[in-house]
N, C-alpha and C positions, 0 to 999 in steps of 0.2 A: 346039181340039185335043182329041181322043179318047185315052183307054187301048185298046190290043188290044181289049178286049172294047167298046168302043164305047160305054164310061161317060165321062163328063166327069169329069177329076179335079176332086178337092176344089180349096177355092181355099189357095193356101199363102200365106203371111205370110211377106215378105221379113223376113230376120235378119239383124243388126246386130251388130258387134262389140263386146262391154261397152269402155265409157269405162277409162282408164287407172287404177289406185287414186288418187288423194288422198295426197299426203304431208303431215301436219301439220308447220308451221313450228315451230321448235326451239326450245325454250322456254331463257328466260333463265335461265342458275345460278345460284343464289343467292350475292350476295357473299358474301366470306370476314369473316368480324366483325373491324371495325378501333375499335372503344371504344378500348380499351388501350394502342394504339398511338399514335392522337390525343391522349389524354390527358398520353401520356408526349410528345408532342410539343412542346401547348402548356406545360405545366411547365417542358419543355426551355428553350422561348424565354423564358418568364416569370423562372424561374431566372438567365438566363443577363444578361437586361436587368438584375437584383438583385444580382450577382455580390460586386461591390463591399460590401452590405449586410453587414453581419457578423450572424454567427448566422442570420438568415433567409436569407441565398444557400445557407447548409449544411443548411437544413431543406428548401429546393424541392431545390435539388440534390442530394441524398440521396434525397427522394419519387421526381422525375425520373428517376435511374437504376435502383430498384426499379423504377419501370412498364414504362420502357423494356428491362427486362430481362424481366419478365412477357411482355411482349409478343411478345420475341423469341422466345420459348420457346413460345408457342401458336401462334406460324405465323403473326400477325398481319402487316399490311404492314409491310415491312422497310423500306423508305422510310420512313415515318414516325417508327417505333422507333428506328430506328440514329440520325436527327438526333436526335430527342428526349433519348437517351441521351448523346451526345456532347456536346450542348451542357449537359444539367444536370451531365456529368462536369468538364467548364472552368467550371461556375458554383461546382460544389463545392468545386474547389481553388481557385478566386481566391478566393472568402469563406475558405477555412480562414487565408492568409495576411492577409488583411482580419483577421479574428478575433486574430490572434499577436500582429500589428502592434496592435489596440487593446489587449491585452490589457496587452502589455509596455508603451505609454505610457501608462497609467490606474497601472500598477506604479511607474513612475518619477513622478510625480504628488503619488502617495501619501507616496512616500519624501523625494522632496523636501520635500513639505508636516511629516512627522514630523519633518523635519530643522530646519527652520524653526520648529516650534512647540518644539525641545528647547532651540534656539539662547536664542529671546525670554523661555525661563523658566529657564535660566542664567543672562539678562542680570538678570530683575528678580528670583529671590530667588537669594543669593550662597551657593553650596555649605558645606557646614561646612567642607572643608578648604582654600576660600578664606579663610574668616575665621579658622579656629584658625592660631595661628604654630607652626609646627615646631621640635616640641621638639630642643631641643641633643641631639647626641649624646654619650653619656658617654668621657671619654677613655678608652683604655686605660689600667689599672694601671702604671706602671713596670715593668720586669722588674727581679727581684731580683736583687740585686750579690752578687757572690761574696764571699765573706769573708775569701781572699787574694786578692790579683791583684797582677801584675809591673808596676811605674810605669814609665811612658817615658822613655826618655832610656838606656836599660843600653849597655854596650859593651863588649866583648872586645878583649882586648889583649896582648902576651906578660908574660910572667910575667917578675917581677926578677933571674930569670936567663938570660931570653932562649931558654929553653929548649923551652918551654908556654906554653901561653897560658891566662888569668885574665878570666873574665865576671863584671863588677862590676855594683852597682844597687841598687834598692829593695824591698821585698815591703810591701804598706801590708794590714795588718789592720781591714776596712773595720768588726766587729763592737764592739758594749760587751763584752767577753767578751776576756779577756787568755788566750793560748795560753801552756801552760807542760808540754807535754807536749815534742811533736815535730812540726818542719817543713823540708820539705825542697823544694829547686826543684833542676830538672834541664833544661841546654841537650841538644841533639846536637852532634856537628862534623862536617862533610860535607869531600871533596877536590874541587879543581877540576871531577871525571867527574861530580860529584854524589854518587858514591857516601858511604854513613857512614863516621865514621872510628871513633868512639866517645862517650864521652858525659862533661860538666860538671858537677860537682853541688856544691852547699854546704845546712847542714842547721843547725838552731838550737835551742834547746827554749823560747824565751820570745820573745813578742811580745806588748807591753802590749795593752790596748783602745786600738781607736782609735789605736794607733801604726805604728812601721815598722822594717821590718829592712833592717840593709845589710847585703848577701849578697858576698862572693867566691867563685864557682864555681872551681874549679879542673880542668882539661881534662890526660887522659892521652897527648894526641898531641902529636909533633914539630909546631912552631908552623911549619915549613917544606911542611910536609904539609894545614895547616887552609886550606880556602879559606873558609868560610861557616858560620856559627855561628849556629844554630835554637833559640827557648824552646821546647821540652817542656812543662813542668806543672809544678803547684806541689802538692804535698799535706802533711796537716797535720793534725793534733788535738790 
């Protein structure tokens, strides 16, 4: 084969389509860091098998939920953090009631035990106020007697005209001391209603030591009108 001008072309070099690029295969991501998560996992489980343990369930259990809480919070696997957590959260409150529970019988132990030791040194050295005898009590004083008083046995009666009536009796002078002044005893007299009617009196100016007066009261009311006849008082110097 000739050009027009009757040269021989060059020789040409068959061309080739370039090969396809190359895709490099896609490199693996770097896991996300799970330390803290595992950590707080196994604690979780270690914690949880302790439960029971007093004081040390509450010291894993307590670590356990810090990790597992650290963990949750950087993005760590949640799988592993959230068991982790949960379970040192149930180890922590069975040990806290584990812990109560020993605490309060070690409490009652004790007390029984002081009870017991106060009981046995009671029995063997005997208190003072086992052995002292209890002093008497002092009697009350007497109260002091009045130095008139009206004797028992008085009666009202009518008077020997039928008219009035007359309170007869005693006055006894309880004192060593003879009265020679004035003394005088006074009833009331009441009617049926209750109401007063008026009043009895007899008066004397001598009463020995140690003696006694017989009194006749003498009453200002119709003896038809007296239901009930009351001592008043005695007065005297």
């Amino acid at each position: 084969m000739s050009t027009p001008n009757g040269e021989q072309p060059p020789h040409i070099q068959p061309t080739y389509a370039p090969p396809p690029p190359q895709y490099a295969p896609p490199q693996p991501q770097p896991s996300a860091p799970k330390g803290l998560a595992v950590t707080a996992l196994v604690i979780g489980i270690v914690a949880f098998l302790l439960g029971l343990v007093p004081v040390l369930g509450i010291i894993l259990g307590l670590t356990g939920v810090v990790f597992g809480i650290v963990a949750l919070a950087m993005k760590q696997p949640r799988a592993f953090a959230l068991t982790g957590l949960i379970l040192a959260a149930l180890a922590l409150i069975t040990s806290c009631f584990t812990t109560a529970g020993l605490g309060a019988a070690v409490e009652s132990v004790a007390k029984e035990s002081a009870a017991s030791q106060g009981a046995e040194q009671s029995g063997a050295e005997p208190s003072e106020s086992a052995t002292t005898a209890p002093e008497p009590e002092e009697e009350a004083p007497p109260a002091p007697r009045e130095r008139l008083t009206l004797d028992e046995g008085w009666s009202a009666a009518a008077d020997e005209y039928g008219f009035s009536a007359v309170v007869t009796g005693y006055v006894s002078n309880n004192s060593d001391k003879a009265i020679t002044n004035y003394v005088q005893i006074t009833f009331d007299t009441y009617d049926a209603a209750g109401a007063n009617l008026g009043t009895c009196l007899a008066n004397t100016n001598t009463i020995d030591a140690n003696g006694k007066w017989k009194f006749e009261a003498h009453c200002f009311d119709a003896i038809d009108e007296i239901a009930e006849v009351r001592f008043k008082e005695i007065t005297g110097f």
